[in-house]
Every structure is written in structure tokens, then in C-alpha cells.
C-alpha positions as CSV (number, residue, x, y, z in Angstrom):
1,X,25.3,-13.6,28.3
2,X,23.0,-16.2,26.9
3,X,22.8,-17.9,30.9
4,X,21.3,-14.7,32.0
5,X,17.3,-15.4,32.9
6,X,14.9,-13.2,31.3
7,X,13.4,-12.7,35.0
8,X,16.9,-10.4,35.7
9,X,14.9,-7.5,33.0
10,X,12.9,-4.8,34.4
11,X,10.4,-3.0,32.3
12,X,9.8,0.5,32.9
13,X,9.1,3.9,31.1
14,X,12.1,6.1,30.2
15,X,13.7,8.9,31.7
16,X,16.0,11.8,31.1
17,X,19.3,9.9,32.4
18,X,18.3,6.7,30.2
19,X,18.8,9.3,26.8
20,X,22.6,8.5,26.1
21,X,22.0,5.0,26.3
22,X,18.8,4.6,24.4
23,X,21.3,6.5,21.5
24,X,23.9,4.1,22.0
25,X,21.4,1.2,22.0
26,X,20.5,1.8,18.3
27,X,23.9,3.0,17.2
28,X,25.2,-0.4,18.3
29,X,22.2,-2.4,16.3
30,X,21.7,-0.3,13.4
31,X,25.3,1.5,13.0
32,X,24.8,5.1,11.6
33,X,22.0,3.7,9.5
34,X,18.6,3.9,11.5
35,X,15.7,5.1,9.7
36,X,15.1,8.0,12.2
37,X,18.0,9.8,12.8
38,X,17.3,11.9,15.9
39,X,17.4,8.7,17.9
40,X,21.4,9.0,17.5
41,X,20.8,13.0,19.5
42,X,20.9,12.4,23.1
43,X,19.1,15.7,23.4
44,X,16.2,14.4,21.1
45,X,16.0,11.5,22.8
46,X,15.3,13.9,25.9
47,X,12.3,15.3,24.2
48,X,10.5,12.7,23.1
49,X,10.7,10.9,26.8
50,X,9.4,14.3,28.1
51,X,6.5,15.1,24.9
52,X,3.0,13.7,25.8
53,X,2.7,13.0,22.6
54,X,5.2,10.1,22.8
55,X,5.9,7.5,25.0
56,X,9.4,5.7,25.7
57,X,10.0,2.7,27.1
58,X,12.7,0.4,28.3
59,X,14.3,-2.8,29.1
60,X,16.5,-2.6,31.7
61,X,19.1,-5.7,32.9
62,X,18.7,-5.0,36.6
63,X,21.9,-5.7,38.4
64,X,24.0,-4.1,35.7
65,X,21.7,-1.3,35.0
66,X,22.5,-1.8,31.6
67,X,19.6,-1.0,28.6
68,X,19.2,-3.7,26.6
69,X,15.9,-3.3,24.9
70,X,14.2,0.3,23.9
71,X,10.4,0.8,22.5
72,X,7.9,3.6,21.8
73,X,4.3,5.1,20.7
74,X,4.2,8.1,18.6
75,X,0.6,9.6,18.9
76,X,-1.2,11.5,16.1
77,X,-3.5,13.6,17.9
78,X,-5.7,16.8,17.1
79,X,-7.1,16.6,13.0
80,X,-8.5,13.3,11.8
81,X,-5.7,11.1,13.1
82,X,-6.9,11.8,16.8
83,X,-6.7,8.7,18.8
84,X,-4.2,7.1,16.3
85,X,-0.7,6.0,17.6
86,X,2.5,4.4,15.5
87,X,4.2,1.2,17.6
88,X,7.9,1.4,16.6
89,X,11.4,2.6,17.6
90,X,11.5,-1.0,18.8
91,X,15.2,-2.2,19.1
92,X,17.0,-5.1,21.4
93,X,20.3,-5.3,22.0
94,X,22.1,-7.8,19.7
95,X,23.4,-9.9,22.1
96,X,20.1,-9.8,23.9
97,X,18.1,-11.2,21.1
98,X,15.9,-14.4,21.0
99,X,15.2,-14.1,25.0
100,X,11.6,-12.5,24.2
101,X,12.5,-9.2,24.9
102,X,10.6,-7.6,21.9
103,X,7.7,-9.5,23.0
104,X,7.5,-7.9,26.5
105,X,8.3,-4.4,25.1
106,X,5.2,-4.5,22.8
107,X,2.9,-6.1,26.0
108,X,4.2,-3.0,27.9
109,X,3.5,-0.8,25.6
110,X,0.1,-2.7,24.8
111,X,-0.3,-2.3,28.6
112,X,0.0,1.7,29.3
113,X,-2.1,3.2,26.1
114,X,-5.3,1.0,25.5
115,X,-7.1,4.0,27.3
116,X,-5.7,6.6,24.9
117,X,-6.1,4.7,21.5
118,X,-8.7,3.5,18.9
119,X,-6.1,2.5,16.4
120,X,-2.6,1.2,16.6
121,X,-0.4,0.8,13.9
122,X,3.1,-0.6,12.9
123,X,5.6,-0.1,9.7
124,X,7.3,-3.2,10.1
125,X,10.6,-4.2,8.0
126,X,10.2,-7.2,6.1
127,X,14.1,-7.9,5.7
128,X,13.7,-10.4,8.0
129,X,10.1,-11.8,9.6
130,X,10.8,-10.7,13.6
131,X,9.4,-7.8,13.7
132,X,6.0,-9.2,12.1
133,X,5.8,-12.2,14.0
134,X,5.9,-9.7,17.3
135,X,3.2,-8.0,15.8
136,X,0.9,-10.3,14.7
137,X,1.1,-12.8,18.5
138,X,0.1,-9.2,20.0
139,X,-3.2,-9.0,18.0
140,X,-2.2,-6.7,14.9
141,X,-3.3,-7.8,11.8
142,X,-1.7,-7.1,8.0
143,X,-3.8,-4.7,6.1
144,X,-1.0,-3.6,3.6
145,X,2.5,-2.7,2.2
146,X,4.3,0.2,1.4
147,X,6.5,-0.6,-1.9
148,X,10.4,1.1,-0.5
149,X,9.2,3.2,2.5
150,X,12.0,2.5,4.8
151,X,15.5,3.9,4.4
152,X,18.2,2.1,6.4
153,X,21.6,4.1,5.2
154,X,21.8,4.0,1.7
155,X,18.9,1.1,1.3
156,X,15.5,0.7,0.7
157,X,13.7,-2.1,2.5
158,X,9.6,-2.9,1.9
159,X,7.4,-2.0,4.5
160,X,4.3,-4.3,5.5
161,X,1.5,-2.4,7.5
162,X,-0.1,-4.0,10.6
163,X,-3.2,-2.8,12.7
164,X,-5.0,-3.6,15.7
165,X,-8.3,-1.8,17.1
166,X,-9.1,-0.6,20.8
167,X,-11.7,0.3,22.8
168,X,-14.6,1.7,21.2
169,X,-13.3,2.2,17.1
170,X,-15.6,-0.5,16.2
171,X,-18.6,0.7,17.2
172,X,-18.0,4.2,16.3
173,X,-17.1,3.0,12.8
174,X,-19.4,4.6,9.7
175,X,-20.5,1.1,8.0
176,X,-20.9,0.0,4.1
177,X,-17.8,2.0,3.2
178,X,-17.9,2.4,-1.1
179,X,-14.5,1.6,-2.9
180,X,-13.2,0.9,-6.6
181,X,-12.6,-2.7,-7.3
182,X,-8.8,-1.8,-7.6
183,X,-9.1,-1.8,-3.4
184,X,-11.3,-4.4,-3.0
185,X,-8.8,-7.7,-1.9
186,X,-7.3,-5.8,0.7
187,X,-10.6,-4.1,2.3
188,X,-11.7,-7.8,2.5
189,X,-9.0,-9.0,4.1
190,X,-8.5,-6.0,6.6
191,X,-12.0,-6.2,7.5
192,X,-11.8,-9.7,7.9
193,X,-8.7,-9.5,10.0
194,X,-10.7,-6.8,12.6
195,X,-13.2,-9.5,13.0
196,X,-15.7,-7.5,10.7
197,X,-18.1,-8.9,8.1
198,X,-16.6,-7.4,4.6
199,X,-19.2,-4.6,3.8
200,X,-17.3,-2.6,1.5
201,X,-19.2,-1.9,-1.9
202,X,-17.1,-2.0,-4.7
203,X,-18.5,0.9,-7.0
204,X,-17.4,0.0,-10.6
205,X,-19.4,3.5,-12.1
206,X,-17.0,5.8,-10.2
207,X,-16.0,8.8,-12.5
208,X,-12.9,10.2,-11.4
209,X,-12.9,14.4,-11.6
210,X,-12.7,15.8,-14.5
211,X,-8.7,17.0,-15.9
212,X,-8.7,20.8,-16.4
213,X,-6.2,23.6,-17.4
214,X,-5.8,27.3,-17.2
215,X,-4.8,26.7,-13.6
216,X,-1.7,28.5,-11.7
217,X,0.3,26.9,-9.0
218,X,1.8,28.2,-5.7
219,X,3.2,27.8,-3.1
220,X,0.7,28.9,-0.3
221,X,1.6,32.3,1.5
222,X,0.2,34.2,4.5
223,X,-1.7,36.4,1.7
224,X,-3.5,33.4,0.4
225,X,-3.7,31.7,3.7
226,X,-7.4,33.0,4.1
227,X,-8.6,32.5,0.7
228,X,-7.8,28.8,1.1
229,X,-8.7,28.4,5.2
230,X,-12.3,29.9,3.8
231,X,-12.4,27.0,1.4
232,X,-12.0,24.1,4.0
233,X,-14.5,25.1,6.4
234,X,-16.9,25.0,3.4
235,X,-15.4,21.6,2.6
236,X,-15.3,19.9,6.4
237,X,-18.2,17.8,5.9
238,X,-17.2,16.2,2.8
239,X,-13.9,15.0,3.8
240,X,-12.4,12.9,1.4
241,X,-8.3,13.2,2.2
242,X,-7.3,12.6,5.9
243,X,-4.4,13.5,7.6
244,X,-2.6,14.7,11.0
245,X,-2.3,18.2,10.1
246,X,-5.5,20.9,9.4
247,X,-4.7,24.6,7.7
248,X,-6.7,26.1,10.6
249,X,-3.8,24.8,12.7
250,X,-2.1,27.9,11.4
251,X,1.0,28.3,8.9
252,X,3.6,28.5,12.1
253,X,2.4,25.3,13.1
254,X,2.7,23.5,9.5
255,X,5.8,25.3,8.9
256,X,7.2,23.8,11.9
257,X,6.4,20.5,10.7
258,X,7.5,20.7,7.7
259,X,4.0,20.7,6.4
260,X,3.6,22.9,3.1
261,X,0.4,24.1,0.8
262,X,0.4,24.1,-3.1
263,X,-2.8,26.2,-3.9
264,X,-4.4,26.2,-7.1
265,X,-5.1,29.6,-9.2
266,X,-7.8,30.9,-11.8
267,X,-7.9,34.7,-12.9
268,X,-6.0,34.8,-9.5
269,X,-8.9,33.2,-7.4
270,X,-8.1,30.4,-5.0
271,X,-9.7,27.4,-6.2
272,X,-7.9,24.7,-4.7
273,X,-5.4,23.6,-2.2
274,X,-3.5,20.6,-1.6
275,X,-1.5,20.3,1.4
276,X,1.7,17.8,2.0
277,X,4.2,16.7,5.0
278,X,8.0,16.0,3.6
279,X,10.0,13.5,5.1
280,X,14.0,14.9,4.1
281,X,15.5,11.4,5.1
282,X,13.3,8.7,3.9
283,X,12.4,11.3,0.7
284,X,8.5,10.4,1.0
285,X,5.5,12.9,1.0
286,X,2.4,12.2,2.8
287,X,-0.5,14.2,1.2
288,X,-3.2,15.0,4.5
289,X,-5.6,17.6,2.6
290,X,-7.2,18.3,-0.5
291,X,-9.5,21.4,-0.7
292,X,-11.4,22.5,-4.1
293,X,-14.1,24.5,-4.9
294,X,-13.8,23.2,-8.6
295,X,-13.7,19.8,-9.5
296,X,-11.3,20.6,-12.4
297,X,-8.3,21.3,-10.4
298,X,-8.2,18.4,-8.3
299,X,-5.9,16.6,-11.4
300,X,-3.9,19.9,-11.8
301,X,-2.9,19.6,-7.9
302,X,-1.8,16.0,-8.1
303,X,0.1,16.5,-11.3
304,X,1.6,19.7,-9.2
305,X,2.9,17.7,-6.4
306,X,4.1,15.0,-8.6
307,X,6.3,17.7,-10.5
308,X,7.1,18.2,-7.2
309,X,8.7,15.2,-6.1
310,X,10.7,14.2,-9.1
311,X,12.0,18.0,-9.2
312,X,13.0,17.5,-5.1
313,X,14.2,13.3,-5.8
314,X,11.0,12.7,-3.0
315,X,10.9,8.6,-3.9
316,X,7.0,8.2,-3.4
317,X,4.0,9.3,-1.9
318,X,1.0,8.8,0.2
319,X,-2.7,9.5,0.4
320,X,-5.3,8.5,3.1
321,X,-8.6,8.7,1.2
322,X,-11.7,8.0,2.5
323,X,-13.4,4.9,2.0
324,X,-16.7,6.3,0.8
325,X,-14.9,8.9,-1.4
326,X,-15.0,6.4,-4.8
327,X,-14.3,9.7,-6.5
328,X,-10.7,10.7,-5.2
329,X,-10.1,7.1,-5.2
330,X,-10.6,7.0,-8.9
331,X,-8.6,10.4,-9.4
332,X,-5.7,9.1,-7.4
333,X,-5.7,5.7,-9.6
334,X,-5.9,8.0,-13.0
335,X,-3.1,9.9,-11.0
336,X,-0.5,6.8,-11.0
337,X,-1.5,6.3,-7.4
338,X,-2.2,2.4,-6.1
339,X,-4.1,1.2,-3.1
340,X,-1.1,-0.2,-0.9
341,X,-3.5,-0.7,2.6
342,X,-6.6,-0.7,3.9
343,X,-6.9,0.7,7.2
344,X,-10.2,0.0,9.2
345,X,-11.0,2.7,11.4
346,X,-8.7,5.1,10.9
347,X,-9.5,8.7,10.0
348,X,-12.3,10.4,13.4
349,X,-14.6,12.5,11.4
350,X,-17.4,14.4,13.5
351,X,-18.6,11.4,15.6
352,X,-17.5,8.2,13.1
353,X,-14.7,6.7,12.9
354,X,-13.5,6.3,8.7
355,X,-12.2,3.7,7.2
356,X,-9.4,4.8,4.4
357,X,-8.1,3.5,1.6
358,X,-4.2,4.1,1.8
359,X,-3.1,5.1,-2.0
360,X,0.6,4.8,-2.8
361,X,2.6,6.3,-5.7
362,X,6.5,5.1,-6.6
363,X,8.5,7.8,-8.1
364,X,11.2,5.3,-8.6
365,X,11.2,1.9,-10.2
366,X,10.0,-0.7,-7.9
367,X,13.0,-2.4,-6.5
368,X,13.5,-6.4,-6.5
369,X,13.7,-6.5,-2.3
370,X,13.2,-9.2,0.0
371,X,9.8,-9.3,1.6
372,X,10.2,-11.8,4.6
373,X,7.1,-12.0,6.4
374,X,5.1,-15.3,8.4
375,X,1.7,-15.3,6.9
376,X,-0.8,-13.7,6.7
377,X,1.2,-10.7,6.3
378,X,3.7,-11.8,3.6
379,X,1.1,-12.8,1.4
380,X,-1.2,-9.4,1.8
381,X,2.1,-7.9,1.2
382,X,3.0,-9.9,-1.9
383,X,-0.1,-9.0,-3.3
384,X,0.3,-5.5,-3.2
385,X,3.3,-5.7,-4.5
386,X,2.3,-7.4,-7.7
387,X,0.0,-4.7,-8.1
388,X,3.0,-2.4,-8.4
389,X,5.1,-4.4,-10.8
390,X,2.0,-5.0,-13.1
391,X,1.4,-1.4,-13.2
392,X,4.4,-0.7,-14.8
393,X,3.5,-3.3,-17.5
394,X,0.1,-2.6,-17.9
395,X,1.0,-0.4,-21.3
396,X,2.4,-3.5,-22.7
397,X,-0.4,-5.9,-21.3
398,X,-3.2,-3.2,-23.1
399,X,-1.4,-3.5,-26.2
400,X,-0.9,-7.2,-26.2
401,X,-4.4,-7.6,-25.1
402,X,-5.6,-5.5,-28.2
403,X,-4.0,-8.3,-30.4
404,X,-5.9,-11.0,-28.5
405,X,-9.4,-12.8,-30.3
406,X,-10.6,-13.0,-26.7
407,X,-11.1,-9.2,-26.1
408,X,-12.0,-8.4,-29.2
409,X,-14.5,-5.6,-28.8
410,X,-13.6,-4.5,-25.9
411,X,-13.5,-0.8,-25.2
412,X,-10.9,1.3,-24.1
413,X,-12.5,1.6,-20.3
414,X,-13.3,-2.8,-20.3
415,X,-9.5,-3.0,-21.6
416,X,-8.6,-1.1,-19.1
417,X,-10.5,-3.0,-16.4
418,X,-9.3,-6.0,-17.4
419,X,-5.9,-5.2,-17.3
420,X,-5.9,-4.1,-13.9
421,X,-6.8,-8.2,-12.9
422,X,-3.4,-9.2,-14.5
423,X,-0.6,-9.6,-11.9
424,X,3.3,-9.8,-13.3
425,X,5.5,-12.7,-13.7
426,X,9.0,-13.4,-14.3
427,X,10.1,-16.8,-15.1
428,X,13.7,-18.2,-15.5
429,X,14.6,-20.2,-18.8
430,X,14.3,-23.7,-18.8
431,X,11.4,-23.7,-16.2
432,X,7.9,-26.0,-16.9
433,X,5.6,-22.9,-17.0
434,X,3.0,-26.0,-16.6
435,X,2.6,-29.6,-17.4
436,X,0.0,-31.9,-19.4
437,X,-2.4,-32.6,-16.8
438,X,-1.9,-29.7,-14.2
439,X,-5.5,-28.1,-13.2
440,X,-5.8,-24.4,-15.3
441,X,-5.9,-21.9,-12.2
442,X,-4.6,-19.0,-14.6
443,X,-3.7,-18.1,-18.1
444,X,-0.3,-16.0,-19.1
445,X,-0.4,-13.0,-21.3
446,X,3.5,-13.6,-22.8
447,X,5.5,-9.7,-22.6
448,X,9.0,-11.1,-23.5
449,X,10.4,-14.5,-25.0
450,X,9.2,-17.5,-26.3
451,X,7.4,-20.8,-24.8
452,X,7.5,-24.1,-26.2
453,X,4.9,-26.4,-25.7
454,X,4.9,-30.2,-26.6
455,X,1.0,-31.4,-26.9
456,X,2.6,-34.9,-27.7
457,X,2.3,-37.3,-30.8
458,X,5.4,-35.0,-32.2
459,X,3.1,-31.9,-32.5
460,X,4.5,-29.1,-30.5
461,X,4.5,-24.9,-31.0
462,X,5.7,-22.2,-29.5
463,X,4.2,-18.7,-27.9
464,X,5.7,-15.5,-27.9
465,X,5.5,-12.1,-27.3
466,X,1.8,-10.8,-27.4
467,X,-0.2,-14.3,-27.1
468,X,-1.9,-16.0,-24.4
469,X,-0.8,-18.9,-23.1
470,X,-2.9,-21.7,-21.7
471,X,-6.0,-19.9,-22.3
472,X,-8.6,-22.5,-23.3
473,X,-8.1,-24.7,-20.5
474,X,-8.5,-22.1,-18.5
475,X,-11.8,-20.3,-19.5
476,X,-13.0,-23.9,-20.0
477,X,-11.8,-25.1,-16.8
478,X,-10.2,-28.6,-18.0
479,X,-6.4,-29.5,-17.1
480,X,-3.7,-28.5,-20.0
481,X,-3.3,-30.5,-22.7
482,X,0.6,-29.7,-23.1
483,X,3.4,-29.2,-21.1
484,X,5.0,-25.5,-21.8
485,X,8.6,-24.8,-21.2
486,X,10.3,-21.4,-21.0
487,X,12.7,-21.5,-24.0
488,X,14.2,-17.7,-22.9
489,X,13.6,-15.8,-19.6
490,X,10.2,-15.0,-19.9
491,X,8.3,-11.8,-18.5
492,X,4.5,-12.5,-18.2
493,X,0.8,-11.1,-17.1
494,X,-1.0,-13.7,-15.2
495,X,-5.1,-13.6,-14.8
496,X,-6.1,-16.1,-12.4
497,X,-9.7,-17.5,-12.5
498,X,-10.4,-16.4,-9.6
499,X,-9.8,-12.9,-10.7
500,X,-11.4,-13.0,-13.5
501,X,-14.7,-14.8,-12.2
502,X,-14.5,-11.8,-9.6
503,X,-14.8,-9.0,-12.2
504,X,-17.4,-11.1,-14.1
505,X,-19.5,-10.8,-11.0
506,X,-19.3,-7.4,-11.2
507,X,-18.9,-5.9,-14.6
508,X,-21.3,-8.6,-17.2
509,X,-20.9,-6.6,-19.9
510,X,-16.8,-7.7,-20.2
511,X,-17.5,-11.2,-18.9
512,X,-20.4,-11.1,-21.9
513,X,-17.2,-10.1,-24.6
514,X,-14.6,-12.5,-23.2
515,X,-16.4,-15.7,-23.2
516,X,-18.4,-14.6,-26.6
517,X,-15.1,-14.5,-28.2
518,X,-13.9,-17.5,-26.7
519,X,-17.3,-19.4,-28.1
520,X,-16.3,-17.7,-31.4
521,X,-12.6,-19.2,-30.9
522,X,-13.3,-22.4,-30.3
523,X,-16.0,-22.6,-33.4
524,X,-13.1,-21.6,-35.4
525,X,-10.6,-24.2,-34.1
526,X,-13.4,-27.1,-34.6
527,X,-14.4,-25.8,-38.2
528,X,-10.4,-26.1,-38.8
529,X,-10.1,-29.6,-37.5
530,X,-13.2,-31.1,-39.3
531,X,-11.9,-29.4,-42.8
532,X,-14.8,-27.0,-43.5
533,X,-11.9,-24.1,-43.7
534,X,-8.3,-23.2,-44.0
């Protein structure tokens, strides 16, 4: 097998006699355990070679007519997704592998839909890096991760999210986007990556919508169906949620695709609608509408759908929000939600094309899973992943930090902001944290256990739960003065400067506070050294 030339495989588009083994090509890779399960129906396989709406390829060894290679292109069309197509079902036979097989399916595929296509994307696994390293030498560039997407049998594996732009997207594409800081690393780095100058707007003022109550929840029926199709037609211009599906596609339509409606009730008057796709096997939701005639219910929705979830064991969920639309943005982050991508491009809205901020919401504890990955995409990937673990700590960081001399008059809303900057940490006992002399890139916020550090002369000290660590040298920019070692496991928030010098730029007011109190600190620690108090 590994003598046999690449030259001997022929690359062609599927057909109705290839179904069987196309079935038995990923039952042989992946076992029972593919993440879409119809690929293991001959008779699905069938339909998707014959929909328009999909296209099949495969990689054929000529003289034994044996398929050895299998790849498609699942188009969204119609709604705001028009011109939008997902790269995947990719999967090589696994004594076939390493002969550049993958390569030449995605060039094929690359090949036959330029001319139908603004926007390509790909869900890659990140078990191992093959499937990223196809994507990025065939122009698709990382603009995210989605924390446990993918379900392979009974496991979870991290998804990283690639993209690549065709034809006309770019120029069609609405400029000068605004989004909350939270989003701002990855819009710079997607925009960067589709050879953009990074013209997002970070809006640090956004006010989320207000929470309300006295609302009643439901599941949509044909008697409410107009009430709520009234609603978005008032609401089409301001799109701020994007999505394949529409509610004037009609409830047989989103029925059949397992698309559903929660509506939102006062003195039993539609107010609000939120609509929602459930995947069964990987147990995700994709939200693709949110309607409202008061701003008030918008919270109640979200909260809806999140009782939702954890009531059907759904493991997260997704939101496609506008990058202008600071206000949803803000809602979703008040909502538990995180941005996970940034996808250039994505959403066709009248005559633009949108960019959108993806927002991502675990139902489950994030998971410690492999993310293998060839830069840049492992470390876009790493970062939003960091964002999730220090979400779950950001209750204990806020309540550390409130302990702190360096944030002392900070209010709840510049705690808060801060917090957000701290990324999470774990670190194994016995491990130099840092040493006397290393350059001060970052200070620790310590969560759980105890640091020693050794200043030398004999004077050493330890930190522990609810202190900074390293600190001085860092907002003073001079190398430490001590070497600290991890005296237990240790579970830390890290601030980098970089971080921190970026929020300064935009929020004064808490860069004023910090480095008052740090002037106030160090007075303190001088007056203690010369004598003048105790």
C-alpha cells in the first residue's frame, strides 16, 4: 500500500453507487463514533450527493475502484447565512494517510464552489493538528474556538474555527464594526488574518438591556405564529442575531429542521421571540433570532432558553451577534455567554455583508482536553479558552481583588472590568513561578495555595490565597527581586501588562485608581523602611 503513487487517485464528485462506500469509509476511520451520524445511512448518504445544497466529493484509487478519501460543502443558503458554506465531512482512509490526500480533497473542493461562496468555514478537531494544517496551507485563517463542540462517541473534543473569504465579501463588507472590549483580541486578529486593517471600535459605554419580570414563556404555536412574524418584519432592519433559519420561512419548514420558537408574554401580548436550532447528538443549540418589541424581555428569553438546556442536558450554546450590535453583545456577556470567534463577513444583511461576533455559553464545566493545533490557530484557540476557565473564577478573582490596596476604590462596574483582563493558571507544586532577575511581563492574583519567595540575605515570605504576587515589579516594570516557588499546587489569575496597558488605553478612570494606589503603596513601604511608621 504505501508504494502505490498518489498519481493512481482520481478526484471526482460523488454519485449514487459511491453511497455504501462513502459509509464504510468513515465506519472504518471513525468506528461507530462519527460526529454526524447519518454518514453511517447509505440512504442519507444518497441525499446529500443528490441535494443542491451539498456537495460530495471523492478520492477514488483508479485501478481498484476502491474510495479511499471522501469530502464535502454544506451550504447555508436563504436568511442571513446566504452565500455561506461549512468544509467538512473530510475523512481518508487510514492506510491511505500521509500521501496528501486531504490536501487534494480541500483544492477540489476549493476548485468547484469559489463562484457560489463569500465565506467558507471549517470546525476543525484539535485532537491532533492535521486537520488545521490542511486548512490553514489552503488560505483559511483561525478566528476562534468552540470550548467541547464536537462529540466523537462518548467524548468531547475542542473545536478551533477557520475561515477564508471569496469573491466579492470584502468589498460588500459594512466597515468600522462597534464591539465590547471582551471581543476585541480576536476581531483583531480575524481582521488581520483576512488581510483587513483592524477597524473594529471597542465601545466600553455599552449598556446591556435592561432585566425585566412579569413575562410568560411559550413555546410558539400556529396561534401566536402571527403575532410574532408581525414583530420581525418591524424588526428586519435592526438585525442584531443572525442565523440560517427566518420565521417567515414558515413553522413546517422550522419544524422540519428542528428549529423551535420560545415567545415572550405580557397580559397575553407577544412581546418577544427567541428562536433556536437543536442539535440531538452533539446536545448544542444555535440561537439564529431574537425579536422584541420591549427591551425588558430580551434577559427573560435568554434566561428561558438557558432553563432550557440544563432541563434537556443541551451541553452549550451559540449566538451569531452582529458586530455593530454592542447592545446584545453586552446582554449575552451579562447572560454567561463569551465571545468564542470572530467571523469577518459573515451574516448578508440588505446589500452588506456583517461581520459577527460568535458568543458561546458552556452548560457544563469546561473540560481539561487537548488542543493540538500549528500556529496561528492553537494560540487564538488557547486564548479563548482561557477566557472560559477564568470565567468560572472570576467570582473568586472579584473577591480577592476587593482585598487588594491596588484596587481600592474601585467600583463594582471597574472591578468588574478588570477582572475580565485576568486569564487562569494552574501550576504544579514545586515549580519556580519566576526567578530573581526574570523581566515582570505579568502579576498573579493567588486563588489556592501558598508561594514562597526567597528575596535573599535569609529574608524570604510567603503568598497565599487572596494576594498578588509579583506585583510591584510589574506595574513598575523592573525584573523581580525574588525567586517564588510553588509550595502547594497553586490555582492563579494572571494580568499580563499588556493587558492591562490595553484597558488603560481605554478606560483612564481605572488605570487613574490602580496606579494611584500603587503610588500610595509604595509610599507606605518606603515610610516603613526609613522608620517613620510601624
Amino acid at each position: 500500500m504505501t508504494n502505490r503513487p498518489p498519481s493512481e487517485i482520481r478526484y471526482r464528485d460523488a454519485d449514487e453507487a459511491d453511497a455504501p462506500a462513502v459509509t464504510e469509509l468513515f465506519r472504518t476511520a471513525y468506528g461507530e463514533g462519527y460526529v454526524h451520524p447519518q454518514v453511517y445511512d447509505p440512504r442519507e448518504v444518497k441525499r446529500m450527493i443528490y441535494d443542491e445544497d451539498t456537495l460530495v466529493l471523492v478520492a477514488e484509487h483508479a485501478p481498484s475502484g476502491r474510495i479511499v478519501g471522501t469530502a464535502g460543502v454544506l451550504f447555508e443558503m436563504g436568511a442571513y447565512s446566504d452565500l455561506v458554506g461549512e468544509f467538512g465531512r473530510l475523512v481518508v482512509d487510514p492506510d491511505w494517510r500521509g500521501r496528501g490526500i486531504g490536501h487534494r480533497l480541500m483544492d477540489e473542493r476549493l476548485a468547484r464552489v469559489g463562484g457560489r461562496l463569500h465565506l467558507g468555514f471549517v470546525e476543525v478537531r484539535v485532537s491532533t493538528s492535521h486537520s488545521a494544517r490542511v486548512s490553514q496551507a489552503h488560505g483559511f485563517f483561525p478566528v476562534g474556538a468552540l470550548p467541547q463542540k464536537l462529540k466523537f462517541g462518548n467524548t468531547r473534543e475542542h473545536a478551533a474555527l477557520l475561515v477564508r473569504t471569496f469573491g466579492d465579501a470584502l468589498m460588500l463588507r459594512r466597515n468600522h464594526p462597534r464591539i465590547i472590549p471582551e471581543a476585541h483580541g480576536l476581531a483583531e486578529t480575524a481582521l488581520q488574518g483576512a488581510g483587513l486593517s483592524p477597524d473594529a471600535i471597542v465601545d466600553e459605554q455599552a449598556a446591556a438591556y435592561p432585566p425585566g419580570n412579569g413575562h410568560s414563556i411559550e413555546e410558539l404555536t400556529a396561534s401566536g405564529y402571527s403575532s410574532v412574524l408581525r414583530i420581525e418584519r418591524g424588526r428586519v432592519r435592526n438585525r442584531e442575531v443572525f442565523g440560517p433559519q427566518r420565521l417567515h420561512y414558515g413553522l413546517f419548514r422550522l419544524e422540519a429542521s428542528d428549529s423551535r420558537y420560545v415567545v415572550a408574554k405580557r397580559d397575553d401580548r407577544v412581546v418577544g421571540a427567541l428562536g433556536y436550532m437543536k442539535d440531538e447528538v452533539e446536545r448544542h443549540a444555535r440561537v439564529f433570532e431574537v425579536v422584541h418589541t420591549e427591551d425588558e424581555v430580551v434577559h427573560a428569553l435568554f434566561d428561558s432558553l438557558a432553563q432550557r438546556c440544563r432541563e434537556e442536558h443541551i451541553m452549550g450554546a451559540e449566538v451569531d451577534v452582529g458586530a455593530h450590535a454592542t447592545r446584545m453583545q453586552r446582554t449575552l456577556l451579562e447572560c454567561g455567554y463569551l465571545p468564542a470567534a470572530y467571523v469577518p463577513v459573515m451574516a448578508l444583511n440588505d446589500v452588506e455583508r456583517v461581520d459577527v461576533v460568535k458568543m458561546y455559553r458552556l452548560f457544563e464545566p469546561l473540560m481539561d482536553l487537548p488542543f493540538n493545533a500549528p500556529e496561528p490557530t492553537h494560540t487564538v484557540g488557547l486564548h479563548v479558552l482561557e477566557r472560559f476557565r477564568a470565567r468560572n473564577l472570576e467570582p473568586r478573582i472579584a473577591r480577592a481583588m476587593q482585598r487588594l490596596s491596588i484596587c481600592a476604590s474601585l467600583n463594582e462596574e471597574q472591578t468588574h472590568r478588570l477582572v475580565t483582563e485576568f486569564t487562569a493558571r494552574s501550576v504544579a507544586q514545586g515549580e519556580t513561578v519566576f526567578a530573581a532577575g526574570d523581566p515582570a511581563d505579568h502579576m498573579l492574583l493567588i486563588l489556592d495555595g501558598d508561594v514562597g519567595v526567597d528575596f535573599g540575605g535569609g529574608f524570604t515570605g510567603t503568598v497565599g490565597p487572596g494576594e498578588c504576587l509579583g506585583e510591584v515589579a510589574f506595574l513598575n516594570d523592573t525584573p523581580h527581586s525574588g525567586t517564588a516557588v510553588a509550595e502547594t499546587p497553586l490555582e492563579v489569575g494572571v494580568l499580563t501588562r499588556s493587558g492591562l496597558e490595553a484597558l488603560v488605553r481605554r478606560r483612564p478612570d481605572i488605570g487613574t485608581v490602580v496606579y494611584r494606589n500603587l503610588a500610595r503603596g509604595l509610599g507606605a513601604k518606603l515610610r516603613r523602611a526609613d522608620g517613620l511608621e510601624d
